[in-house]
Every structure is written in C-alpha cells, then in structure tokens.
C-alpha positions in Angstrom: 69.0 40.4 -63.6 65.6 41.8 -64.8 63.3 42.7 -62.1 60.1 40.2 -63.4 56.5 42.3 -63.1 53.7 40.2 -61.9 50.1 41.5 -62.4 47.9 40.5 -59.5 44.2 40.2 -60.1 42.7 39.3 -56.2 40.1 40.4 -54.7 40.5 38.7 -51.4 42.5 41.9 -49.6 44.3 39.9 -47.1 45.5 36.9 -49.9 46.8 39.7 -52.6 48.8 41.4 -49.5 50.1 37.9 -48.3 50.9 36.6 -52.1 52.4 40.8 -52.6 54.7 40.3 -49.6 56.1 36.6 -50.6 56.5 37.7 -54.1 58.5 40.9 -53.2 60.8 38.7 -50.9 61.4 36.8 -54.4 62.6 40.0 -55.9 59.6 40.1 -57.8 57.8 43.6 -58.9 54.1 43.2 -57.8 51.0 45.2 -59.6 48.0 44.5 -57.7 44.5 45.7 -59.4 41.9 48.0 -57.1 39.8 48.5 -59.8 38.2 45.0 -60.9 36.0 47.2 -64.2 39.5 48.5 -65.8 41.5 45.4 -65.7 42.6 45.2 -69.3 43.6 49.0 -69.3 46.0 48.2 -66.4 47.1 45.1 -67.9 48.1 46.8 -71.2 49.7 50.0 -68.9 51.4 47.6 -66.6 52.8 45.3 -69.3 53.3 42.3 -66.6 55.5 39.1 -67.6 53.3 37.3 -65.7 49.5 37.5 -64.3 48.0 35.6 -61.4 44.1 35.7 -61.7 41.2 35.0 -59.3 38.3 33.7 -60.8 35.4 34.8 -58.8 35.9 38.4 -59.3 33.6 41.9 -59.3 31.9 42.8 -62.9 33.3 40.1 -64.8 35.2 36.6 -63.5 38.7 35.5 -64.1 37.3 33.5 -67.5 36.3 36.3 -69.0 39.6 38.3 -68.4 41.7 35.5 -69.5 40.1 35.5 -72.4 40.3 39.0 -73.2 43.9 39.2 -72.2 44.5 36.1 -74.2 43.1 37.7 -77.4 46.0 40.3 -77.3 48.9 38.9 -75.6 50.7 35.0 -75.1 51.6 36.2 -71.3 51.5 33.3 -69.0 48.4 33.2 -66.9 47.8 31.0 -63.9 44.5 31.2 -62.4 44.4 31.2 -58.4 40.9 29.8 -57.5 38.8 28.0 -54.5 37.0 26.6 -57.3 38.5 23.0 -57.8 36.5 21.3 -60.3 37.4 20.0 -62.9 35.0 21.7 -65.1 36.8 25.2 -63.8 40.0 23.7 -64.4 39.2 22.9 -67.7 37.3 25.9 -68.7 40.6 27.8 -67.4 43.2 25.9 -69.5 40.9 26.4 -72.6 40.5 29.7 -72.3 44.3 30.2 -72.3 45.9 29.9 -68.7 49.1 28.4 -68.4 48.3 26.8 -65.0 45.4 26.4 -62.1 46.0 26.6 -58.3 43.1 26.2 -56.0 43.2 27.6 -52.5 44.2 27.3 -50.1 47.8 27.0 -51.5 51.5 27.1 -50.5 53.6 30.0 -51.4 56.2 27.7 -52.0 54.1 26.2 -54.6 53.4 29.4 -55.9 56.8 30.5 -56.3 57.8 27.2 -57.8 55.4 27.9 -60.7 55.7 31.3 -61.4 60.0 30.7 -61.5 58.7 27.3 -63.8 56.7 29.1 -65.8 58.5 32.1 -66.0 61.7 30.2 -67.3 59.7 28.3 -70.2 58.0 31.4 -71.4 61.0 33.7 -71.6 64.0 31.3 -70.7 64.4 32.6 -67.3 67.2 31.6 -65.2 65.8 32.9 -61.6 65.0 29.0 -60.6 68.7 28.3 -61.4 69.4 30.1 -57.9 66.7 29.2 -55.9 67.2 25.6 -54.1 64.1 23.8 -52.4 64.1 21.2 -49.7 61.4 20.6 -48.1 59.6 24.1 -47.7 62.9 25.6 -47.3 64.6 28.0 -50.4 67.9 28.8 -50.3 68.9 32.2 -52.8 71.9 31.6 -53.5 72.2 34.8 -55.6 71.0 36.6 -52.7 72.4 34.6 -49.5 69.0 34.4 -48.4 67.5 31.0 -46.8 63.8 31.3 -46.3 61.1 29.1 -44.9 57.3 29.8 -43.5 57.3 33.4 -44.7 60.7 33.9 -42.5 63.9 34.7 -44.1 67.4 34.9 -43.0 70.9 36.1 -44.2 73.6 33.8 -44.2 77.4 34.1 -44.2 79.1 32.7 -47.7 79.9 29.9 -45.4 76.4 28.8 -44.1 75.7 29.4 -47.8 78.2 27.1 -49.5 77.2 24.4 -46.4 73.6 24.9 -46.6 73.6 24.5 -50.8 75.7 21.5 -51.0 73.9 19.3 -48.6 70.7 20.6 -50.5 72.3 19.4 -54.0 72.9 15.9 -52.2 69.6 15.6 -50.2 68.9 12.1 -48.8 73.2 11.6 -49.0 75.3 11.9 -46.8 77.6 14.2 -46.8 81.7 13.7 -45.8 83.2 16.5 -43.4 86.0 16.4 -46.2 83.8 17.5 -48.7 81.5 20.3 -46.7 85.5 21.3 -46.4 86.4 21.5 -49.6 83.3 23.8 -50.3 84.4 26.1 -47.7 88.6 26.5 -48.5 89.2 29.2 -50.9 93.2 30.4 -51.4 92.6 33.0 -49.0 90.9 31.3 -45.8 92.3 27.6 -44.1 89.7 25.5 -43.6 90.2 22.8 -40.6 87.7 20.8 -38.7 87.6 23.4 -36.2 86.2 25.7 -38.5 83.9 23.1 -40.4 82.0 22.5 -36.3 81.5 26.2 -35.7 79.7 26.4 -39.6 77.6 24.0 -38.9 76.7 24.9 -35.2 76.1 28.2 -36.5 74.3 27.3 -39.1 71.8 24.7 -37.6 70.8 27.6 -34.8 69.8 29.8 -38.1 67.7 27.0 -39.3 66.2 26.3 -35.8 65.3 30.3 -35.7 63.3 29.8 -38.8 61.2 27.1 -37.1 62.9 24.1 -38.5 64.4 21.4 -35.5 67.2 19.0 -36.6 67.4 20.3 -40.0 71.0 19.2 -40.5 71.4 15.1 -39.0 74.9 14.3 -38.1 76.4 10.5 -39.1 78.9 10.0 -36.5 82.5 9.8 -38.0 80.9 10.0 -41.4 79.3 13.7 -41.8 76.5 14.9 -42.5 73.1 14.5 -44.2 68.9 16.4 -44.8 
C-alpha cells in the first residue's frame, strides 16, 4: 500500500509534534513546515496528498495559503483552527478546504477525516482496515489496536476476536461464533481455547486504559 504524505502547516510546536506522532502511528508520511514565508515552495517540493492547515499563522494566515494552493492544485485541504465561527468556517470552505476542525480536537477525529477524505479524493482503501469503537481503532492490516495515543500488538487471535465483536457492536456475540472466527484447518479451536483469548485479550484492552471493554452474557457470549 502507498505510504500517503501529509503536509503539516502548524505553528503551535507542541500540537504539530502531537498530530506528527499520531499520524506516523497511522502509517502516514508527515512534512511539517518551519518556515511559515516559503509555504507554497514546500508544498509544490513536497507534493503532499493531503494538507492540514492552521489558520492563524506567521506572514500570511491559513486563508490566504489555501487559496494559493487552491489556484494550482485540487489536493484536499482541511483547516485545523481555534477559530470556530461560522464566518471562519465559511470563509474556509469558500476558499477551497475540503473540511474545518476547531481545537481542541480528537485525534481520532482527525484520523477519521483524513482516511474519509483521503478515500473520496483518490479512492483510498486505508479506512477499509481501520475499525472504530468508541475511541478505540483496531488495524487489522497491521494487528495493531490503539486507543488514547497507546497502541498494542495483538496475536491473529485477539485480532480475529477483537474485529468481529467490533463488526457486531451493541450484539451479542455467541461463543460458537467468536469460535468459528478463530478455527483455521491447522489449529482446534475448543472452549478452552476460546476463555484463554478472551482473558488475554481483555487484560490488553485494560493495559490501554479501557475497563470492561468486552461484557460477558452468561451462557450466551459475548458483547461491546
């Protein structure tokens, strides 16, 4: 799959590391600008599929780069502001951004627009692997679960668990199906094995800060 570059205009230091370092988790390749005068010459050296651009920047503001970007190039643009009028919201959809976020914002939010974005711009399949519940992403590419900036491995089997109970959120679950999701010709699957999954599983979740992730209906299975 094509590593996606994402041009980061921020001047708030601390934000463009935070938003670089959540980005690179995603697999992403991040450009972030130092030099808020040469913006357009890094933009047309970089040749980003995507830019994420402050507004109240040095020299010029976000407006005015959208625009100039704009003029040469249908890239998507999403403007990250703590400006949230509607005036500014307006101004930045006319001048040619695809979409407006106004901090403080989620990272999972983020993501969930860039991948949306991303996918209608260039028919991008990345969101096809990426499962949300509640704050929590599951990569199911990558065997990567991920929630509040922390991310874990998982075994294929904490995968295959973890992404079927996501795919049926608010159902239960039967232990004969979670089973069935597990057996491959090569590996017996009992009820023994299905406990230990889960077990092992819900301790993973609880490491990344999230308590009684995985509710159990007694003789039934299992449900989020």
């Amino acid at each position: 799959m094509e590593t996606k570059t994402i041009l980061l205009i921020e001047d708030e230091i601390d934000l463009a590391n935070e938003i670089e370092l959540t980005l690179n988790k995603w697999g992403f390749n991040i450009c972030k600008i130092d030099e808020f005068d040469k913006i357009l010459s890094e933009f047309l050296e970089k040749k980003p599929q995507l830019v994420l651009l402050d507004i109240n920047l040095p020299f010029y503001d976000g407006f005015y780069w959208c625009k100039k970007i704009r003029g040469m190039s249908k890239v998507p643009i999403i403007f990250l502001s703590s400006r949230n009028s509607n005036m500014d919201m307006i101004m930045g959809i006319n001048d040619g951004a695809d979409d407006y976020i106004t901090k403080p914002f989620s990272t999972d939010i983020l993501i969930t627009k860039i991948n949306a974005l991303l996918r209608r711009s260039y028919d991008y399949s990345i969101s096809s692997n990426i499962l949300f519940y509640d704050g929590l992403a599951l990569d199911t590419e990558k065997g990567i679960v991920t929630y509040n900036e922390k991310s874990l491995e998982l075994t294929k089997n904490d995968m295959k668990i973890l992404s079927t109970l996501i795919k049926n959120k608010g159902k239960i679950v039967s232990r004969e199906n979670l089973m069935m999701s597990l057996w491959n010709e090569n590996e017996f699957v009992n009820e023994n094995t299905l406990t230990v999954s889960i077990n092992r599983l819900r301790n993973k979740i609880l490491e990344l800060g999230l308590k009684d992730f995985i509710k159990t209906k007694k003789g039934i299975g299992y449900i989020i």
